[in-house]
N, C-alpha and C positions, 0 to 999 in steps of 0.2 A: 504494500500500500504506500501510498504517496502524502508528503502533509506539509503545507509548507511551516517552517519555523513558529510565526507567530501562531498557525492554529494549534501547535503544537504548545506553546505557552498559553494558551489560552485553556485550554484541557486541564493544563498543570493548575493553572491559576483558579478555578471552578473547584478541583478536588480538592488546595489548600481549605478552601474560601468555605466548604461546605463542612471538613473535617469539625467531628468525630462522624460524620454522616456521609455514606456514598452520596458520589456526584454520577449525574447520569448527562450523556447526551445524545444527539446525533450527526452523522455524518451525511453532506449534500454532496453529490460529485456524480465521478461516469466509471465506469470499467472502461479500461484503453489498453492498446498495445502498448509495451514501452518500447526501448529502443532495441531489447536484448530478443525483440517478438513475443514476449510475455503475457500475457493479461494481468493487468492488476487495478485495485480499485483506486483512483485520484479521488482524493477528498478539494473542493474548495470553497466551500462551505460548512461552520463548524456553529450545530446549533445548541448552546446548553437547555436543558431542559429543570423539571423542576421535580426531584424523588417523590412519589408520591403516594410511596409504601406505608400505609396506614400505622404498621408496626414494623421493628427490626429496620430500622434505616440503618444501623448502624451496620447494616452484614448484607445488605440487599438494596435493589432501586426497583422500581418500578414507574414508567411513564405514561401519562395518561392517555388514555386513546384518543380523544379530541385534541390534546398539544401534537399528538404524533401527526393527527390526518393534517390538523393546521400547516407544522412544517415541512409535511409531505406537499404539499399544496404549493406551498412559495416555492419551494426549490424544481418544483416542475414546473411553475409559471416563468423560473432561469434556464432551465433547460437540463435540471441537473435531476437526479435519482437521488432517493436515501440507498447509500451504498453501505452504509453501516451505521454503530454506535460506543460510544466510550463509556466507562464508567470508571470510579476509582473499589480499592479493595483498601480499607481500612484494619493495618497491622495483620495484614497477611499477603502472598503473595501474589503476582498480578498474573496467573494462571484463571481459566473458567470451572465455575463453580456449577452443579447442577444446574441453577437455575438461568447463568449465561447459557448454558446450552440450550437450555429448552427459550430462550430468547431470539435468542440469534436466527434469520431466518438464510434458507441457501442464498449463495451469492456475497452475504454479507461479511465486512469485517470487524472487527470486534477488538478496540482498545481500551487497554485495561490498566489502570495507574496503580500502583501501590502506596501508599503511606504510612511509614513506617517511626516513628513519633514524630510526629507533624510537619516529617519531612517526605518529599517523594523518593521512593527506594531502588524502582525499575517501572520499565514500560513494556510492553508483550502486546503485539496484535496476533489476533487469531482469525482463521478466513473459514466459514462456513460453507461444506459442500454437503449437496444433495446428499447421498447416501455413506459418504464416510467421514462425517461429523467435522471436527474440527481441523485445523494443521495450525500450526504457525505458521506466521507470516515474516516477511523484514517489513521496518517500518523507513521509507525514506524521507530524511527530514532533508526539503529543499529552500534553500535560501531564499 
């Protein structure tokens, strides 16, 4: 996946900003070749969203289905696809958890921050395919 720097701090700065509570968001972009013939997802659009996990914010997120159709909405009115979403993992590490999986739909990539006392610890994308669940992804942060 692709990201350029700032949306890349702006992730970081959501998961500071929310801790002890996961941060959730989503990703606006396209699937493209890159240069190597690859497919992979471009992010460039980075929309925070607001957790809205009744209980356990602190170990889970949840987005609300009218914020999701909302920034589903704009980012096709740009021309762009929800290609994914990010969340942070508070004091554990930035691997997917059951419920990232049962999240994540095919296609999609999945960035995942950790904070590790009030600091960020690692970053991990994971890319959702149809029948053999998750893989790792690189994440390229572009200037």
């Amino acid at each position: 996946m692709q990201l350029l720097r700032r949306q890349f701090e702006i992730i970081q700065e959501h998961a500071l900003r929310e801790n002890p509570y996961e941060c959730c968001g989503l990703l606006a972009g396209r699937r493209q070749q890159n240069l190597h013939g690859e497919y992979e997802n471009v992010v460039y659009e980075v929309a925070p969203c607001s957790n809205v996990l009744y209980s356990g914010r602190e170990h889970g997120f949840e987005i609300s289905f009218s914020e999701y159709i909302d920034i589903e909405r704009e980012a096709l009115n740009l021309g762009y696809d929800i290609v994914g979403s990010y969340h942070s993992h508070i004091n554990s590490k930035a691997i997917p958890s059951i419920n990232d999986v049962d999240f994540a739909r095919p296609g999609h990539s999945m960035v995942i921050i950790s904070i590790q006392n009030m600091q960020p610890s690692g970053v991990t994308a994971w890319y959702r395919r149809e029948p053999e669940g998750f893989h790792q992804e690189a994440i390229r942060i572009i200037e």
